[in-house]
C-alpha positions, 0 to 999 in steps of 0.5 A, spaced: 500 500 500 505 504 501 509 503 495 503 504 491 502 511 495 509 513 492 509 511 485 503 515 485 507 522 488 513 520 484 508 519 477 503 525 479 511 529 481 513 527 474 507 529 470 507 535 473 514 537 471 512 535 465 507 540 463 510 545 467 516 544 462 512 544 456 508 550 458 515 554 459 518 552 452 512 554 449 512 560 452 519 562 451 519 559 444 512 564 442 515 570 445 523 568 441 519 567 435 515 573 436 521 577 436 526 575 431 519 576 426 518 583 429 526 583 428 526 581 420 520 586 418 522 592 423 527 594 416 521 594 412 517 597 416 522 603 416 523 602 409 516 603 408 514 608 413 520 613 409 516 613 403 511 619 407 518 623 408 521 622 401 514 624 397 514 630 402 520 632 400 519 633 392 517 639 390 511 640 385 514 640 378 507 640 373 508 635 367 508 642 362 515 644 366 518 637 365 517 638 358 521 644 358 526 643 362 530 637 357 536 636 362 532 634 367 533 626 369 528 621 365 528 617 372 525 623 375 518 622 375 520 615 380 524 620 384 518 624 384 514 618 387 519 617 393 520 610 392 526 607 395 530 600 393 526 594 393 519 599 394 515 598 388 510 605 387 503 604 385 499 610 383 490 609 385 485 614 382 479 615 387 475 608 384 480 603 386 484 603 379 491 603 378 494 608 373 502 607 373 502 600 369 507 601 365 511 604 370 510 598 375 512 593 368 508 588 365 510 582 371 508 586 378 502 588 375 499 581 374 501 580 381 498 587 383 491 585 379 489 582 385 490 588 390 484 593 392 486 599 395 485 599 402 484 606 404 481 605 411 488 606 415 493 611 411 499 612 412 499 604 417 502 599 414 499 593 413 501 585 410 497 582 404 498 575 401 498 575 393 499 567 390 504 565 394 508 571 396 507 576 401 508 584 401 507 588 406 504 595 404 503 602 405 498 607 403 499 615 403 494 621 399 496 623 393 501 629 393 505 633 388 503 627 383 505 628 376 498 625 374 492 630 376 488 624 376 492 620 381 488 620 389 492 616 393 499 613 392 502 606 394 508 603 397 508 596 396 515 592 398 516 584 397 517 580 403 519 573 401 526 572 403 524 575 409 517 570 410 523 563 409 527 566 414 521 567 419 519 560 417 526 557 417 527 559 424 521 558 426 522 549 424 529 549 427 525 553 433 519 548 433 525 542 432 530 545 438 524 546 443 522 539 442 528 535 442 529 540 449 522 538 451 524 531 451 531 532 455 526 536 460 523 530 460 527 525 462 532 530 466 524 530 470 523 524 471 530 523 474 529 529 479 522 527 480 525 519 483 531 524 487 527 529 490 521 525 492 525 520 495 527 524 502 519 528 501 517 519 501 522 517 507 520 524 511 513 521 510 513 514 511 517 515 518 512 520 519 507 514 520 511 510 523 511 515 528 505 516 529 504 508 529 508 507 534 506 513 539 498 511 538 501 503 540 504 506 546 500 510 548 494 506 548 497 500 552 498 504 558 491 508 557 488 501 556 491 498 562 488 503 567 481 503 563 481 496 566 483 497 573 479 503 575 472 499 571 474 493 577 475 498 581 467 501 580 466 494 581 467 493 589 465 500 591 466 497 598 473 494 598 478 498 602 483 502 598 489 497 602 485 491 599 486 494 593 493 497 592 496 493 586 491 496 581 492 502 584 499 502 584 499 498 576 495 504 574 499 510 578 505 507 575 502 507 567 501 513 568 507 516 570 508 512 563 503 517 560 507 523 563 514 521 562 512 519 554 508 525 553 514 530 555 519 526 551 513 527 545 513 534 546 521 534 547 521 532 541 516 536 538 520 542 539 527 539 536 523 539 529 520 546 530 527 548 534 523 552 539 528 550 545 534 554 546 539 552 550 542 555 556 549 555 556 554 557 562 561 554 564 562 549 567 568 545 571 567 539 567 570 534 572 566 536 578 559 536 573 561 529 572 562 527 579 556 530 581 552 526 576 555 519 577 553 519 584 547 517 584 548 511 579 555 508 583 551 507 588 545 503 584 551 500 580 553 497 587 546 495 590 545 491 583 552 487 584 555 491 578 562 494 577 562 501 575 568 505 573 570 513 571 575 516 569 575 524 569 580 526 564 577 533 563 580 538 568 577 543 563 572 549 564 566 548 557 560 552 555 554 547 555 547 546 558 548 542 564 540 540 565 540 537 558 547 534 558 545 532 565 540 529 560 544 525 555 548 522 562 541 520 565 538 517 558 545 513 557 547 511 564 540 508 564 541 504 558 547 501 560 544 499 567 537 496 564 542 492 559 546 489 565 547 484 569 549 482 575 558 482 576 558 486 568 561 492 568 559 499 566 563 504 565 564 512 562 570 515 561 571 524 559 576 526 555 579 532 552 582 532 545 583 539 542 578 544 542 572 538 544 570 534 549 569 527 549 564 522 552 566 515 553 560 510 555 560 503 556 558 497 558 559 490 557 551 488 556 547 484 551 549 490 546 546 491 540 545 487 533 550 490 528 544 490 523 540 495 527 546 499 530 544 504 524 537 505 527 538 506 534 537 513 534 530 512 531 525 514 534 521 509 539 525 503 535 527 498 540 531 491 539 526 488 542 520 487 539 515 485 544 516 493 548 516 490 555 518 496 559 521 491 564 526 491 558 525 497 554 524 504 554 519 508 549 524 508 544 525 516 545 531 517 549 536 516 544 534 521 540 532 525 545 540 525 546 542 525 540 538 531 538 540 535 545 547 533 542 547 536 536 544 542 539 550 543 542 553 543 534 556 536 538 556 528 535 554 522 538 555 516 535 554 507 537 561 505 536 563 498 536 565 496 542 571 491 542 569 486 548 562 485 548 556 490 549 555 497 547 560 503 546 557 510 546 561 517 544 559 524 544 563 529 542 562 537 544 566 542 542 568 546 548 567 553 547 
């Protein structure tokens, strides 16, 4: 069912990338093409914008005083018309009828037979399809004409060459964008497995953790429904009479308590709501103090204790929580003893850290499941017998305090037998 749940993220992740890589390239392919088009065209919009100031430009001359003047240019009538290169000029009377068909020659007319003239937006220019080539035109009112019965002038220009460069570019545009696309969606589905995996392994952890508090808390929960109902059942026995259930029950629920504090502690490790507190402290005398208490419960249980404090140093830490990491790790080491075995904790400094050395030569731990002891509620043993275990909580509680001292903890293989614990923090 799991499995299924993430190949449908990954698949959803995918197809969303996908889209979302083809809408891009779609978009900045439009936008590319949108401008070189507007690029190939500009010149022949200017071109074809300059006819106004070319025909403007010309002085009225009537056909009487070219007659008059023969050293005149014979081109001067086109010159007159404001025509530029390329610019082919095409004369309309007021019905629509083109009077400068022998100017514009035999060829261009039978293409330009096809055009009406166009004079709802003049001096704008505008694109037309005759056959198979495109022109690009623009329409101006007659002026300084040497043909009285000329109304408006046009200025027609050919844009193939640049029409198959527009089409040309837009293939290869259209031929690179999918290959790309293609390559997007490959390099998608490669991101999609890598940047899904560590979203998937949050959320299947998440679940186990819910899992797992959900069982240890309904355990406990379960047991004192069962007592206190028996308890209503003999409304008139004496509370002496009934001390284990009311004993069973109180100690179930200082369960409760000690799980619900440690959810919480590590309900602020995720949020890093929880500041530390530190000042200096004489390292040695720290140790001393702490150890105390589990010496004597050591020596009550017929189990050899050893220290050795090598740290005549003064640190900058937290010592209720370092005192907590002390208290989760000596705890473990004598609930996995047993009677004549040895527990011991070495301190150390070695350069600008402190060194913590706890072990004991226990049951130890299986060298598979050394990695995961620092999971949350992972246990060893599976029946979650608290006569054995605890909640699973403590070493990571640990372990987060730790780093929170930018700090490292780690389960060393130990050389005799056992578990061997090293916490390493920096001094300052």
């Amino acid at each position: 069912m799991k499995n299924t749940i993430q190949q449908r993220q990954q698949i959803r992740f995918f197809i969303y990338n996908v889209v979302t890589f083809a809408i891009i390239f779609l978009i900045f392919g439009l936008i590319i093409y949108q401008q070189v088009q507007n690029s190939l065209y500009s010149s022949v919009n200017s071109e074809l914008l300059k006819q106004k100031e070319r025909l403007d430009n010309v002085p009225p001359v009537s056909k009487e005083g070219i007659e008059n003047q023969p050293d005149l240019p014979k081109n001067m009538e086109q010159k007159r018309q404001g025509s530029g290169p390329g610019v082919l000029p095409v004369e309309w009377d007021k019905n629509g009828k083109i009077l400068n068909q022998d100017a514009i020659g035999e060829l261009n007319y039978a293409l330009f037979n096809q055009l009406t003239l166009d004079t709802t937006k003049l001096g704008t220019v505008k694109s037309v399809s005759v056959g198979e080539s495109s022109y690009r035109y623009i329409v101006f009112k007659a002026k300084n004409s040497i043909n009285q019965d000329a109304a408006y002038i046009q200025f027609i220009i050919s844009v193939k060459a640049e029409e198959q460069l527009a089409a040309s570019f837009g293939e290869i545009l259209i031929v690179c964008s999918i290959v790309f696309w293609i390559f997007s969606i490959l390099a998608s589905y490669v991101l999609a497995r890598k940047s899904m995996r560590p979203i998937l392994l949050s959320w299947q952890k998440q679940t186990e953790f819910v899992e797992n508090a959900s069982h240890e808390l309904r355990t406990p929960l379960t047991i004192i429904q069962n007592k206190l109902e028996g308890l209503l059942t003999k409304p008139n026995e004496r509370i002496v009479d009934e001390i284990e259930p009311i004993a069973l029950s109180l100690s179930e629920i200082r369960h409760l308590s000690k799980l619900t504090s440690d959810l919480l502690w590590l309900s602020r490790a995720d949020s890093n709501q929880t500041l530390l507190t530190k000042e200096p402290v004489l390292l040695n005398d720290f140790l001393a103090e702490c150890l105390a208490p589990y010496q004597e419960i050591a020596a009550s249980q017929g189990k050899y204790f050893w220290t050795k404090l090598a740290s005549p140093v003064i640190a900058e830490i937290d010592k209720t929580r370092i005192q907590q990491v002390l208290v989760i790790l000596l705890d473990n080491a004598l609930k996995y003893t047993k009677e004549k075995e040895t527990i011991g904790l070495g301190s150390f400094v070695e350069g600008n850290y402190w060194e913590l050395m706890i072990s004991d030569t226990g049951s130890g731990i299986a060298k598979e499941n050394q990695e995961r002891v620092f999971e949350r509620f992972f246990r060893e043993e599976k029946s979650r017998n608290r006569g054995t275990g605890g909640t699973g909580l403590g070493l990571p509680i640990a372990k987060w305090i730790v780093e929170l001292h930018q700090g490292k903890i780690e389960l060393v293989e130990n050389t005799s037998k056992g578990c061997l614990f090293k916490v390493r923090i920096p001094l300052t």
